[in-house]
C-alpha positions, -999 to +999 in steps of 0.1 A: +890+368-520+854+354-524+831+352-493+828+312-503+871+316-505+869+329-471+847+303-458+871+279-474+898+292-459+884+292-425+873+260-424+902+242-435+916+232-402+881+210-394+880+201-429+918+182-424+909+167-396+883+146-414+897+147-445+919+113-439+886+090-427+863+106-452+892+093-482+895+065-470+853+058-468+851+073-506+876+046-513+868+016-496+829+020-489+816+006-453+843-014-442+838-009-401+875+002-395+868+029-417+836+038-399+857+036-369+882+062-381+852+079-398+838+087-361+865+092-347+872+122-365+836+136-362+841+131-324+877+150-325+860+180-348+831+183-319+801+175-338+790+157-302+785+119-300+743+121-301+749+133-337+777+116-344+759+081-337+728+092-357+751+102-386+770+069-388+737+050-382+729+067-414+759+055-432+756+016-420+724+020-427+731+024-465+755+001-468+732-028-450+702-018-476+727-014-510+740-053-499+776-037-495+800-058-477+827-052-451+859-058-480+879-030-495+875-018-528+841-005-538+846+031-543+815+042-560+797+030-532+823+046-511+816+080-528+779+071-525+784+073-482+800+105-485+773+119-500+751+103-473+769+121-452+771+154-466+731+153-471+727+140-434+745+170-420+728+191-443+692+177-423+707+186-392+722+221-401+686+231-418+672+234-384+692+264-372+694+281-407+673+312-398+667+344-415+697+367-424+701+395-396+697+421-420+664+408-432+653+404-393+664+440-388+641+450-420+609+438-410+612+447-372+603+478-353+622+508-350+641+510-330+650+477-331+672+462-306+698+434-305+713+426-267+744+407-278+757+387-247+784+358-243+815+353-219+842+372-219+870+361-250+841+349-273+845+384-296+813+398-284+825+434-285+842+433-319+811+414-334+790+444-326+809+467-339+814+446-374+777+439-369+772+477-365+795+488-396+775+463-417+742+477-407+755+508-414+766+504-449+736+489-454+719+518-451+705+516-420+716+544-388+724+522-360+732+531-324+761+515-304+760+509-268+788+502-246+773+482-214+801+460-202+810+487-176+830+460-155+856+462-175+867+499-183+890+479-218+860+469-233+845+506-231+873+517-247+876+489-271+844+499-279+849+532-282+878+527-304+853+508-328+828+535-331+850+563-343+865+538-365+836+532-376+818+562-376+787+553-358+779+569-321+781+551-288+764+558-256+787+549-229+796+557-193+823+557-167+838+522-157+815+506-127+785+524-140+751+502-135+750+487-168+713+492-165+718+527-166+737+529-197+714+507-212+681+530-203+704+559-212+709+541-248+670+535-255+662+578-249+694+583-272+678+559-300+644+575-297+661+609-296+682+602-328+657+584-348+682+555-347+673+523-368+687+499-347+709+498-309+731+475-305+743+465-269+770+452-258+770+432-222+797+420-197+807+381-197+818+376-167+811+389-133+820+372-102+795+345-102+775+330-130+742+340-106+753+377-112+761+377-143+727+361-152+708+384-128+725+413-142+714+406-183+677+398-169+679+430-155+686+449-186+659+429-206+633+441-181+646+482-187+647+473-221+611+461-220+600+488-197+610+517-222+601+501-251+577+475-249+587+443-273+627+450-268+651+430-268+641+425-305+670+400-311+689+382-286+721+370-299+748+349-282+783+351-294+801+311-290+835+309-299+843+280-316+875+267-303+858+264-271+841+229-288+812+212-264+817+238-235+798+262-262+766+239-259+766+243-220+767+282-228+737+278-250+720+266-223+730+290-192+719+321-217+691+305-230+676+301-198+682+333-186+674+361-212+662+338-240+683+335-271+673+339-307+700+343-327+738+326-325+769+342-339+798+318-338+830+335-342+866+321-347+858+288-369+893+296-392+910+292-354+902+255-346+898+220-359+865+218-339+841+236-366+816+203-362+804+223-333+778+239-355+766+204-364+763+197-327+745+227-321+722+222-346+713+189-331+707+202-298+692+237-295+679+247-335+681+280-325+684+301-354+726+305-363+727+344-377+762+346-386+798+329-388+827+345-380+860+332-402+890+359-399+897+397-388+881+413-411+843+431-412+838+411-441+849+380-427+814+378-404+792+365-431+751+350-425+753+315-420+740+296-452+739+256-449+747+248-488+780+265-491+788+258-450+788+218-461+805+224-495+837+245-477+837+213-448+838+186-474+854+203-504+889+184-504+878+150-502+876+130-537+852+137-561+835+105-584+854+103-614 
């Protein structure tokens, strides 16, 4: 199966639950009780009301200048909004289509370092290690490094990953100062000529104070040992979670400053428009998407085929 199969695939539960309205505005045009439904089911698929308002602004907008009217029955002009649409969430989506990680990676220092961070449940641990099996067969000798050390499974998930994967792991005993590992895992990369070390980081500690204390913490050891690191900053959302991601966006940003998103999980949920409401909001560069299991299933996020895969289903002209 193609990567745009995939994609597809994954985003078929959104794209049903807009696929109804977005017939029904292809075949009747701007009647308002189609807007209504129209809205609705951008609300219900989390692309956040501020967007959603702009984006149907757009629409009535169209049909006020093109001297539509409210009656049934003019499906050209009907297909005509769609593509309004379409384009309008293409504008939005622009703003956070950054530069492929791989391509980040290339034209960075060595060694370059990514601090991936998230809650706990978001996939943070199995996106480094695809992230880390990708760099790898792209030639590149990456360097894992297992600093969620609250929570001994997620060591030896991680462990689990790298011999899978072949790639080495710094790691320590459960409880260990995640600092530690983390300075431990910068003399390794140094030592081994690594191209790239990717960290891994605890979600959840038992306030969000301490949790945010404790990733500043490791930014400042990072930037102690090797001065410009973190390199990349990437916060894993998981998409079912819907507006509560956008409130996560915010907490990390302010703490250890985010520059990349990876948003896992979209082939799990109905609520995809969260990347349209994200886009709106922060325009912080979206790295990669997440749509299955599989390492090839976390893909870079590209807006073209992103909008195709969400509108696919619905009528074409003709």
């Amino acid at each position: 199966m193609s990567w745009a199969d995939r994609l597809s695939t994954g985003l078929a539960k959104t794209r049903e639950a807009v696929r109804l309205s977005l017939d029904r505005l292809f075949e009747r045009g701007p009647d308002p009780a189609v807007l209504e439904e129209v809205e609705a089911a951008l609300l219900a698929a989390d692309v956040g009301a501020r967007t959603v308002e702009r984006l149907l602004g757009s629409l009535r907008a169209e049909g006020r200048s093109s001297g539509q009217t409210t009656r049934p029955g003019s499906s050209a002009s009907g297909g005509d909004l769609c593509e309004i649409l379409k384009q309008a969430i293409r504008d939005t989506l622009i703003a956070c289509e950054g530069e492929p990680i791989n391509r980040v990676i290339a034209g960075g220092p060595r060694p370059f370092v990514v601090l991936v961070v998230g809650v706990n449940g978001v996939g943070k641990t199995t996106t480094v290690a695809k992230l880390g099996q990708r760099l790898q067969q792209a030639g590149y000798r990456p360097l894992l490094v297992a600093a969620d050390t609250f929570r001994a499974a997620a060591i030896e998930q991680m462990a689990i990953w790298a011999q899978r994967i072949g790639v080495e792991l710094i790691r320590h005993r459960p409880g260990a100062d995640p600092s530690a590992v983390v300075f431990d895992g910068i003399a390794a990369a140094k030592a081994r000529e690594a191209d790239v070390l990717i960290i891994d980081t605890a979600g959840r500690l038992h306030t969000k104070a301490n949790l945010m204390d404790e990733l500043r913490k490791m930014k400042r050891v990072l930037a102690r040992e090797l001065p410009g690191a973190p390199h990349e900053v990437l916060l894993v959302l998981d998409a079912t979670v819907g507006q509560n991601a956008l409130s996560q966006v915010r907490l990390f940003n302010e703490a250890v400053g985010v520059t990349g998103l990876v948003l896992t999980k979209l082939d799990g949920t109905a609520r995809g428009g969260i990347v349209v409401a994200i886009a709106e909001q922060w325009k912080i560069p979206l790295r990669l998407i997440g749509v299955g299991e599989a390492v090839e299933d976390l893909q870079d996020f590209r807006v073209a085929p992103f909008v195709e895969a969400l509108f696919e289903t619905a009528p074409s002209p003709g």
